[in-house]
Every structure is written in C-alpha cells, then in structure tokens.
C-alpha positions as a printed Julia matrix, in Angstrom:
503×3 Matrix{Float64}:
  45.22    4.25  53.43
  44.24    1.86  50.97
  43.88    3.1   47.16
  40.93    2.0   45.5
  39.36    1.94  41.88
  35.68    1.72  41.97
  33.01    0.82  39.07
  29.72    2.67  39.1
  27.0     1.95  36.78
  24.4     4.45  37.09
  20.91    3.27  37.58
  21.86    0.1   37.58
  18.11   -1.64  38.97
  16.58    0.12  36.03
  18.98   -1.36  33.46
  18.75   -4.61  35.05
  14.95   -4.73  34.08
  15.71   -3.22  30.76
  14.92    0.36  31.02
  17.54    2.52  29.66
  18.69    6.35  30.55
  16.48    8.09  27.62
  13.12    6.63  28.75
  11.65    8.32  32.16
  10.91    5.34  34.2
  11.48    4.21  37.65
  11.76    0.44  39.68
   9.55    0.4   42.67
   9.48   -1.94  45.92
   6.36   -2.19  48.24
   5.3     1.16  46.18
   7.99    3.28  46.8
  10.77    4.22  44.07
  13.74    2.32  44.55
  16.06    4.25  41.58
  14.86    5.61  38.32
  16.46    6.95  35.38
  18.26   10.41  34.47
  15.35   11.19  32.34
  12.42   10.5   35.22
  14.97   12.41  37.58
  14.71   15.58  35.27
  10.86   15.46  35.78
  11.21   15.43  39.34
  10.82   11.46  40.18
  12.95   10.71  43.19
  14.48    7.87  44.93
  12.2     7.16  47.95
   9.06    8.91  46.9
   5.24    7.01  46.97
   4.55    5.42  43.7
   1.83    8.04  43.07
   3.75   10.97  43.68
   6.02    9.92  41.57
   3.71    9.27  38.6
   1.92   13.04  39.43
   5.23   14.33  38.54
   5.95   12.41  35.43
   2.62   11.12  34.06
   4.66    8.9   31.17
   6.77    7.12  33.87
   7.68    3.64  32.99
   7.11    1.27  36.52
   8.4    -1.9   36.61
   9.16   -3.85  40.21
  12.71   -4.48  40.95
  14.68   -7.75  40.33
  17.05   -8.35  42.72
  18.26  -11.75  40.68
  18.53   -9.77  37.26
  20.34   -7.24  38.93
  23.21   -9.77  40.41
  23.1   -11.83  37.02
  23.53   -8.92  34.37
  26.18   -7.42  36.39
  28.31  -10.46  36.28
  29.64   -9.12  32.53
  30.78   -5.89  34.06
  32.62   -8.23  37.16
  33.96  -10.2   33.99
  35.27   -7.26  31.62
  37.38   -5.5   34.85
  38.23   -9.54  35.98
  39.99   -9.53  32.49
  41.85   -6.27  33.05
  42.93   -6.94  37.02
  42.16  -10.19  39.7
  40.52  -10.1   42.89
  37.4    -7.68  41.97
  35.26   -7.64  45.05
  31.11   -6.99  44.4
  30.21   -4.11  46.84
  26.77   -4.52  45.38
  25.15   -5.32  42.09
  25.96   -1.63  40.12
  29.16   -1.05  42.31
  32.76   -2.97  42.54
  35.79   -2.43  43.73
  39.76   -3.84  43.2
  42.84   -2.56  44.7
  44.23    0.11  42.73
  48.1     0.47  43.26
  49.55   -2.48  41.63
  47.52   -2.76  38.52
  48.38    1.56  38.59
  51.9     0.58  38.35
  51.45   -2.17  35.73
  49.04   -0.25  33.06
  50.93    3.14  33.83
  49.14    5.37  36.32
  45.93    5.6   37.97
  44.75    8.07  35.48
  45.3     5.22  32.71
  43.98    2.32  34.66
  40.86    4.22  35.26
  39.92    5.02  31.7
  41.56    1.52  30.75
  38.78   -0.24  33.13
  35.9     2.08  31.68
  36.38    1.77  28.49
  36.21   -1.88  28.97
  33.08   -1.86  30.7
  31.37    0.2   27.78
  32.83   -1.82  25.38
  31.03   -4.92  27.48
  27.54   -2.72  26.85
  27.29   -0.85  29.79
  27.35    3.0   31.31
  29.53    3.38  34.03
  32.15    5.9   35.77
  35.01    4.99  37.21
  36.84    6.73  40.0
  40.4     6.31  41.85
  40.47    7.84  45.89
  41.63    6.44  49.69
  39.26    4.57  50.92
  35.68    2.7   49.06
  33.52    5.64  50.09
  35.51    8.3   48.45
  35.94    6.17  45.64
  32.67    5.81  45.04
  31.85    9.59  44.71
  35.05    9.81  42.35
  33.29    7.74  40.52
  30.2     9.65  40.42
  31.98   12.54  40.02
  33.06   14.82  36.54
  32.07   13.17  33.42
  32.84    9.75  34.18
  34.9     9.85  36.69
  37.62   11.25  38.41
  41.27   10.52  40.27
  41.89   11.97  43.87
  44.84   12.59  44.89
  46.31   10.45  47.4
  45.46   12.04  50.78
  43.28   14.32  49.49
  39.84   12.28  50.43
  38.76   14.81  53.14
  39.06   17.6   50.61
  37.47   15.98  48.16
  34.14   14.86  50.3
  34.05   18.22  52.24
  31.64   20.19  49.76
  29.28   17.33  49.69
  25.89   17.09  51.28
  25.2    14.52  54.4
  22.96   12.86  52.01
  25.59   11.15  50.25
  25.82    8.87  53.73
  22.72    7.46  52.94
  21.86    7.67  56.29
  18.13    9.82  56.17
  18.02   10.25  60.13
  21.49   11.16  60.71
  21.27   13.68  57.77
  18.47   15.04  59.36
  19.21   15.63  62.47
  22.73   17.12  61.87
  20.84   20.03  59.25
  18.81   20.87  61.91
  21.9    21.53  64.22
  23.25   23.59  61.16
  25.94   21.15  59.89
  25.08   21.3   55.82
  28.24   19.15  54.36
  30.27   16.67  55.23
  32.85   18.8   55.66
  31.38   21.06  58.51
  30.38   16.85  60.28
  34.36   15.7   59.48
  35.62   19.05  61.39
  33.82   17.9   64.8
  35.73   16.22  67.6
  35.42   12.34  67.23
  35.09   11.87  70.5
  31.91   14.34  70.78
  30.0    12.64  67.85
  30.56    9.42  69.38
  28.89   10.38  72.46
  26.29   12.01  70.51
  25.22    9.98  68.01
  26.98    5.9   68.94
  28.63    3.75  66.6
  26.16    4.28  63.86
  27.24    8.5   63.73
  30.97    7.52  64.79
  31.5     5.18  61.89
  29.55    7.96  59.03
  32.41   11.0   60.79
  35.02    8.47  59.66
  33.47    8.29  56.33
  33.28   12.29  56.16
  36.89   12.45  57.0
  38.06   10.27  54.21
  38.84    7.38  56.26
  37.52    4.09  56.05
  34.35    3.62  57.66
  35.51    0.69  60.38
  39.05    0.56  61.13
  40.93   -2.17  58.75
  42.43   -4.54  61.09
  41.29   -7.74  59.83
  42.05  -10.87  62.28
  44.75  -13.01  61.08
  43.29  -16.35  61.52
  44.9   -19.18  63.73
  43.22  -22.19  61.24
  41.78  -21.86  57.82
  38.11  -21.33  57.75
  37.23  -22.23  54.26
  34.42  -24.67  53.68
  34.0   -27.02  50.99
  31.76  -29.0   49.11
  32.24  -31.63  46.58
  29.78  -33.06  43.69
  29.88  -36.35  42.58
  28.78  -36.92  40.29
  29.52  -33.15  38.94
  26.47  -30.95  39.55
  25.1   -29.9   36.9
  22.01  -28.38  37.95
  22.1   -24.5   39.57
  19.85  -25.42  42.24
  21.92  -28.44  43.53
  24.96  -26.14  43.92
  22.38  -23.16  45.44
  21.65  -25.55  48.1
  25.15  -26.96  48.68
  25.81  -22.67  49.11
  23.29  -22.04  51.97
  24.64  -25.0   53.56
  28.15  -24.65  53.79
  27.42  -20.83  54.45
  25.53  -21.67  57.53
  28.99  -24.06  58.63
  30.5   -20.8   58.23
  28.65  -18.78  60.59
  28.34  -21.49  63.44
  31.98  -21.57  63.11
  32.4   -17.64  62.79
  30.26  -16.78  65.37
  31.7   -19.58  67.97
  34.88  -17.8   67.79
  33.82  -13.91  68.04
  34.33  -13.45  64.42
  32.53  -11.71  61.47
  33.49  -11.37  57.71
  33.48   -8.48  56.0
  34.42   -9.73  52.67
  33.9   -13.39  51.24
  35.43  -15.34  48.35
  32.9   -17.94  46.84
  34.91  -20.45  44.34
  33.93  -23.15  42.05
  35.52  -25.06  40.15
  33.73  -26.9   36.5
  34.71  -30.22  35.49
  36.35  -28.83  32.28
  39.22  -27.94  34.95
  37.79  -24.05  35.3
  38.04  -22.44  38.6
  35.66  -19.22  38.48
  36.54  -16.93  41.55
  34.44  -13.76  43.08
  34.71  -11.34  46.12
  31.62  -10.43  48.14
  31.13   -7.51  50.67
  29.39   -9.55  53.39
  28.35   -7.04  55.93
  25.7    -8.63  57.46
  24.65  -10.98  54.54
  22.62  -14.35  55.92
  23.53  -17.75  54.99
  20.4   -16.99  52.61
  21.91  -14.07  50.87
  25.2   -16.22  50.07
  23.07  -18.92  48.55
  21.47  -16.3   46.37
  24.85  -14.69  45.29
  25.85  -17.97  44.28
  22.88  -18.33  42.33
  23.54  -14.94  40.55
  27.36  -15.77  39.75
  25.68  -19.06  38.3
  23.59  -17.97  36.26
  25.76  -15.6   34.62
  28.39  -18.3   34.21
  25.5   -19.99  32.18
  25.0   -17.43  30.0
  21.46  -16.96  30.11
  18.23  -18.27  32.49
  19.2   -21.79  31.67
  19.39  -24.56  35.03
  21.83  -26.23  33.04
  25.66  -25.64  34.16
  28.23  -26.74  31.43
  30.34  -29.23  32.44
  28.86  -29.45  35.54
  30.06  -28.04  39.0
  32.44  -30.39  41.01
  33.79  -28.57  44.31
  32.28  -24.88  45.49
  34.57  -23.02  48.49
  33.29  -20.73  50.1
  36.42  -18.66  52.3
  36.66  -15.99  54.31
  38.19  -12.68  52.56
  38.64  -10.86  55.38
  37.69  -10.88  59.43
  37.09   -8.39  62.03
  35.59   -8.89  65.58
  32.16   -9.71  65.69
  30.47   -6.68  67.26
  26.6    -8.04  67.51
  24.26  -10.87  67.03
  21.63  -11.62  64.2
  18.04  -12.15  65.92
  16.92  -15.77  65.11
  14.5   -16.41  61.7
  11.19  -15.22  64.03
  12.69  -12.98  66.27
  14.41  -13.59  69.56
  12.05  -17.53  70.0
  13.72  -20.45  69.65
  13.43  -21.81  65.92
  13.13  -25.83  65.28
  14.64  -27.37  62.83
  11.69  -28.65  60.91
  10.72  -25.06  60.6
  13.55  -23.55  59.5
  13.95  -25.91  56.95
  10.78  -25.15  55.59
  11.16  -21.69  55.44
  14.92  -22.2   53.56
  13.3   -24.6   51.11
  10.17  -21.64  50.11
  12.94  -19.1   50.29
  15.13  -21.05  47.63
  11.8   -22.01  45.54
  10.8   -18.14  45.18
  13.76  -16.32  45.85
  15.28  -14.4   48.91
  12.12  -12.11  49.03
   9.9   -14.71  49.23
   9.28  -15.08  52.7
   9.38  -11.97  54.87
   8.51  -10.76  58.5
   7.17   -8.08  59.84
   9.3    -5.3   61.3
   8.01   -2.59  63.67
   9.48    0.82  62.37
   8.94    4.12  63.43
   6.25    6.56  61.43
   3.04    8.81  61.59
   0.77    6.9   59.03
  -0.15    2.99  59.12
   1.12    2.03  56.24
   4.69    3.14  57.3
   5.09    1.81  60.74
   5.67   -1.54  59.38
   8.51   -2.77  56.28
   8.5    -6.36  55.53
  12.0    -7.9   55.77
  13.42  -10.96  54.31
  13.56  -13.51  56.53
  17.65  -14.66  57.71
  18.16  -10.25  57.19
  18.77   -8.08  59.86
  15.97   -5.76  60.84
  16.65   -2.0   59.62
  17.23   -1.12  62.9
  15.16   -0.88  65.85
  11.72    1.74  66.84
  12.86    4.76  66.37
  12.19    7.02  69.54
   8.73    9.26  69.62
   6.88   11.68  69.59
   6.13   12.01  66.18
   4.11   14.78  65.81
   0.46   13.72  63.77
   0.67   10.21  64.02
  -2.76    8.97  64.95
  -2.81    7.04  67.78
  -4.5     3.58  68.76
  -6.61    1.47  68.22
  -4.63    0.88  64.97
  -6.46   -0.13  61.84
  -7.25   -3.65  60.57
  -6.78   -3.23  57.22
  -4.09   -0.81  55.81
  -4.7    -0.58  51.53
  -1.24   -1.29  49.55
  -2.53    1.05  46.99
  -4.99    3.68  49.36
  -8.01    4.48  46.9
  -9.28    7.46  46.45
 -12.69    9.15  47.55
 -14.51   12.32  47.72
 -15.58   14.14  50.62
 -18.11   16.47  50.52
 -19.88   18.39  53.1
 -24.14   18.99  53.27
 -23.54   21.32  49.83
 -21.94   19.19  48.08
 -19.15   21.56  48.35
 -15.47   19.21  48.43
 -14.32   19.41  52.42
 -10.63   21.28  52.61
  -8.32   21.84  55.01
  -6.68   25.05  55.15
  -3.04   25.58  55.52
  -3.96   26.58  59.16
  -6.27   23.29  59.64
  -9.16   25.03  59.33
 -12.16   22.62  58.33
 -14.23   24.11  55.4
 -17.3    22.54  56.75
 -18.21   19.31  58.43
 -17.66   16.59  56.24
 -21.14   14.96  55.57
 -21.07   12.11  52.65
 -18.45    9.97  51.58
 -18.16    8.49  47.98
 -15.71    5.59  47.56
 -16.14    4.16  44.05
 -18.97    6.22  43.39
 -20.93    4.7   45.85
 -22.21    7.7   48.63
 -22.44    6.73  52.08
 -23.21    9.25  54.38
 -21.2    10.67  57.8
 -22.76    9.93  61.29
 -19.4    11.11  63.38
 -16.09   12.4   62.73
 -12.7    13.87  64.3
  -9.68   15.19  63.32
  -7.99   16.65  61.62
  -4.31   15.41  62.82
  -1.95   17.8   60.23
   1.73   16.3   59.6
   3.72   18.66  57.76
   6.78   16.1   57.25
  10.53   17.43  56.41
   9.47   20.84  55.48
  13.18   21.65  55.15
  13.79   19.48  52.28
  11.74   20.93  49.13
  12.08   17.87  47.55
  10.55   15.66  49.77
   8.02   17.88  51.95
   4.86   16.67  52.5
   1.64   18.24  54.25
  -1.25   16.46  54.88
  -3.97   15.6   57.69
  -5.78   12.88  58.86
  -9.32   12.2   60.07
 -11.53    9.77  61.18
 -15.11    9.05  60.18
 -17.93    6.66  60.39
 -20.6     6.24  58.13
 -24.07    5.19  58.56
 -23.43    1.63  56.44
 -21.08    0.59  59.57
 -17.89    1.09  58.68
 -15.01    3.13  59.93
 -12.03    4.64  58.05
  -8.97    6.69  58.34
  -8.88    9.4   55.7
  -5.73   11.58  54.55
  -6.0    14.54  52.51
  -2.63   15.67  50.79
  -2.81   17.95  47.79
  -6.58   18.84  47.71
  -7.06   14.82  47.51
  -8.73   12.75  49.93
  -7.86    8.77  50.29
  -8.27    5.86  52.59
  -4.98    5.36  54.37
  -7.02    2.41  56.91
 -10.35    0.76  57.65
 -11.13   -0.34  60.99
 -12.44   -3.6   62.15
C-alpha cells in the first residue's frame, strides 16, 4: 500500500473568494451551499442546503457565488510552498494535494516530521491547512482532517482508523442512505461485509466505496505500462506570451490525447501538464484526471498560468515556448463520455463554437441540461458543463410526493413568496397529518390578491426524516385563479411559495 501525505485546506471555496473562518458566510451554486465557513457551520448552515434555509438559520450569512478559476489560481501558492519542500505534488482538487510520502519521510526524518515540516510551510505561505500521513489518498485525507491539524496513521492501520467514521465521509448521499436504512451506521460495520455481496448489491459504484471503507485504494493500482510514449507537445514560436494562446494550444493537444487514449482502451488517472518559459524555466504539475474533458485540462492550464503570473494579468513573462501535456498514470478504460449534446452526432463547426464560448466565459459557461431524479421541479434537472460527464443517470422511482405531469413551464430560480388565505382571511395550514385548515380561497403574490376558482392537493413529502440535519416536510398543491393562471404552491415551515407556473 502506497503511503501518502495529503494537504487539506479547510473551506477552501470560501477563502478563494476572500471570506475567512471568523466571518459566517457561505459560497453558493445554482442556490444551493456549496461549503461555508466554521463560523456559518456553528449556526447551523450546511453544505447542500437551499440558499434560504441557509440564511433562516444564520440571518448575517455572507453569500458570495463560487469561483471555480480563483479557487485553482490561489491554490497554486500552497502547490508551490510543498513543491519547495518535495517534487511531484499531484492536485487532487483545488483545497486538497497529495505527494508520496516515504522517501521525503526518510530524507526530513520521519513521517511525523515531514508532516508538520509541510504544514508549517503552508501557513507560513498564508494559508490554514492540516496535514495528514495514512495508506492510501482516502485515509489520508481524513488524517488530515483529523486531531488538530492533522494526524499520522500507522502503516496498516487505515481500516482501523476509518472504522468509527460515518458513510457520509464517502460523499456518496444515495449510497449513505440506503446502507442506514439497512442499519450499517459506519464505515466500519460497510468494510466488515463480504466484497463479493456488496458488489452484487450495489455495482461498481458500492464495490469501489467498500474498498475505500477498508482502507484500500478505491480502484486497484495497476497502471498500464505503456508500449509508446503518449505525451503531446506543442511549441510557440514566436514564445507565447499571452495566457489564452497557450489555453487554446491546452484544449487542443488534450483532445490528441483522448483520441489517442481512447483508440487504445486507455484512460488516465493522473496527468502531468509541463511548460517550459523562454528564460529556460520548466514549471511542472500533477493532475487527478478522473474523468476531466479536454475542456477541464484547458482550464487547469489556465489556473497554473495565472498563478505563474502572479496576479490576473494575460501577460506571461518571458513568454511560453513548448507546453507537454503526459500521461501520469493509465488504467483500462472502463466507459465512454456521451458526445457534447448527448448521444447525436456533433459537427465540427459546432463544437468549435461551443469550445470557443466555453474558453471566452469559462468552463461553466455553456451547460446542458441533465435529467436527475427528484420530487419538486426545480430539482429534477442540474445544469452540467458541457465536455463533463452527467452525474449519473435517472435515478429509479417512486418517489413518494413528487407531483406528477404535465410539468410546469416556468420553474422560479429564486420561488417567491405568497400568502394563502382561505374565505376568513385566516392563513391556509397544513397539519402534520395533511389536514387542510380550510379551502384555500385568495392568493396574494406581491401584494396583489387574486382569487381561487379550483384547487388540489395537498401532495406531503417528508424528505430524509432520519437525518435531523437535513429533514424537510412540506406539501404541494395546485391552484388556479380567476386572472388565468395556474401555479404549483409548496408550503414548508408555515410558508407558502411558488415552486412552478404553468403554461
């Protein structure tokens, strides 16, 4: 098993966008809460709550919308300040890396002493972080999160280690779920099934998480020793020495990479972009690449750039004369990515269009559609970067209070709030049995009344009632109103809002 050091820096989308631990505040994408700080956590804010529940919990809460680009640019002087200690530091993800522990162990004394040596460099650098030592990147990365700062596991002791955790450290919601309800709390009670039984029970997906519980890497390491060398290369001359020429140069030779990849049943894991500056520098990085898109390169590149640079400046110094882009490490390819609109044919004109918007306003800017499972409208459908893989496929039925067609034509981003109110004037509830107060009679959106000429419902969801910190109960109804109009209402809390409108 291989040793590994990982660096964690808590929070690290909030710091990117310049929030820091002390203030409660929170980074949000599409309205939900993406990460947020110690100090919102204490007042209840969670990762993957709605924007409003959030802000009902902590009033004060700082929002700001996450930045991918800031994130992979700031966290180029933590990739710099271990670089300096050890080579070869490979980028799990902008917040997280990685390097090899056992040889720079031996060299600076110990484990114990490279793992303080490498955090104290990274705080010197300006930034929080924890540092952990364990077998395997997943148990490394709880060591890291782990004690005050971090923590060393002993060599072969990963299972121990992960065994008093809780599924949720998987971060996989649906698994997690469904193994509570069959009364498996921690990962522990999960890594003491038979392998063979949860891979006949839950596929690839559960197989390669029971690995993970166990302490064992989460795909089996048995990278393919190549039979040619796959690097790719491109050359500037004159010297580049604008960001965007070398950006585009990236998603180019990135896409070479894949045709050439995927003609041979091959997929990389881990990717080493190089460039070299025409003051003679050579500036190396390691990528995970699970799944990244000739896309996603380009915008690493972009990152590691613009870091390089020093600030938000196009201007490279020196200017950029060769970029390499090599594969780290190979494994058999074990699917297919779906084509930029699905499973149709793309031509070339339009692909090309789409890369040159994509580079012009980032890797978010243009996104598709992707049909997910959920009971409301607004959740049955995430937008996903185009050249990404789908997060998986429909998940299967019934759910339980999900409203069924015709589906609404207009779903609100932010649902507004109204008031319903019954021939009184008395607010319409719903009673923890569904019990309708009265018949709802007027409806006031903006202060403006319109009144009720048919209604039906309710529909009651009461959604992971297990988890206290991320129950919900609330029911839906539909109701027309004598200007015309149709709407699908939710009540959660005592509140009532417009979750649809209908055409």
């Amino acid at each position: 098993m291989t040793r590994v050091l990982v660096v964690w820096c808590p929070d690290w989308p909030a710091t990117a966008v310049g929030v820091d631990a002390a203030t409660a505040g929170a980074v949000v994408v599409q309205g939900q809460v993406a990460a947020c700080t110690a100090a919102a956590r204490a007042e209840g804010v969670r990762r993957g709550q709605r924007l409003r529940d959030a802000q009902r919990r902590c009033p004060e809460l700082v929002v700001r919308e996450r930045d991918p680009d800031a994130e992979g640019r700031l966290f180029e002087t933590v990739v710099e300040a271990v670089a300096a200690l050890t080579p070869r530091v490979e980028v799990v993800r902008p917040g997280l890396c990685a390097i090899p522990a056992r040889g720079p162990a031996r060299f600076y004394g110990g484990e114990e002493a490279l793992r303080v040596l490498v955090q104290d460099a990274v705080v010197e650098a300006g930034h929080d972080c924890g540092s952990g030592v364990a077998d395997g990147l997943f148990a490394a990365e709880l060591a890291a999160r782990a004690g005050q700062g971090g923590v060393v596991v002993p060599e072969g002791g990963a299972a121990a280690f992960l065994a008093p955790y809780p599924l949720s450290v998987l971060d996989r919601p649906e698994l997690a779920d469904l193994l509570r309800r069959l009364g498996i709390k921690t990962l522990g009670d999960f890594a003491a099934l038979p392998s063979g039984h949860v891979a006949g029970r839950f596929g690839t997906d559960g197989a390669l998480a029971h690995r993970m519980a166990r302490g064992e890497e989460p795909r089996p390491l048995a990278p393919v020793k190549g039979t040619e060398d796959l690097t790719v290369r491109g050359d500037f001359d004159p010297p580049a020495e604008q960001s965007e020429r070398v950006v585009f140069a990236a998603k180019r030779l990135a896409g070479e990479l894949h045709e050439t990849l995927a003609a041979s049943g091959l997929a990389c894991v881990r990717l080493e972009v190089a460039a070299g500056f025409a003051d003679g520098r050579v500036l190396r990085r390691l990528w995970r690449h699970d799944g990244l898109s000739a896309l996603a390169v380009a915008e690493r590149v972009r990152w590691q750039l613009s870091a390089w640079q020093g600030g938000d400046s196009e201007d490279v110094w020196g200017g950029v004369t060769w970029l390499e882009l090599a594969p780290d490490q190979l494994v058999p390819d074990e699917g297919r990515q779906e084509g930029l609109w699905g499973r149709t044919s793309v031509t070339d004109r339009i692909a090309r269009a789409a890369d040159r918007i994509q580079a012009l306003l980032g890797h978010h800017g243009i996104t598709r559609p992707v049909l997910v499972g959920g009971r409301g409208p607004g959740e049955r459908v995430v937008r996903v970067p185009i050249g990404d893989l789908p997060p998986g496929g429909l998940p299967e039925g019934p759910w339980p209070g999900r409203v069924t067609g015709p589906a609404p034509a207009v779903v609100p981003a932010a649902p507004p709030d109204v008031e319903l109110v019954d021939a009184a004037g008395e607010p319409v509830v719903v009673s923890a049995r569904c019990e309708v107060s009265a018949p709802p009679a007027v409806l006031a959106l903006r202060g403006s009344p319109a009144a009720i000429t048919g209604w039906t419902g309710p529909w009651p969801a009461d959604e992971r009632w297990w988890d206290a910190d991320r129950a919900r109960r609330r029911a839906r109804f539909q109701v027309t109103t004598d200007d015309g109009a149709a709407y699908l209402l939710a009540v959660e809390g005592g509140r009532w809002h417009i979750e649809g409108v209908y055409d």
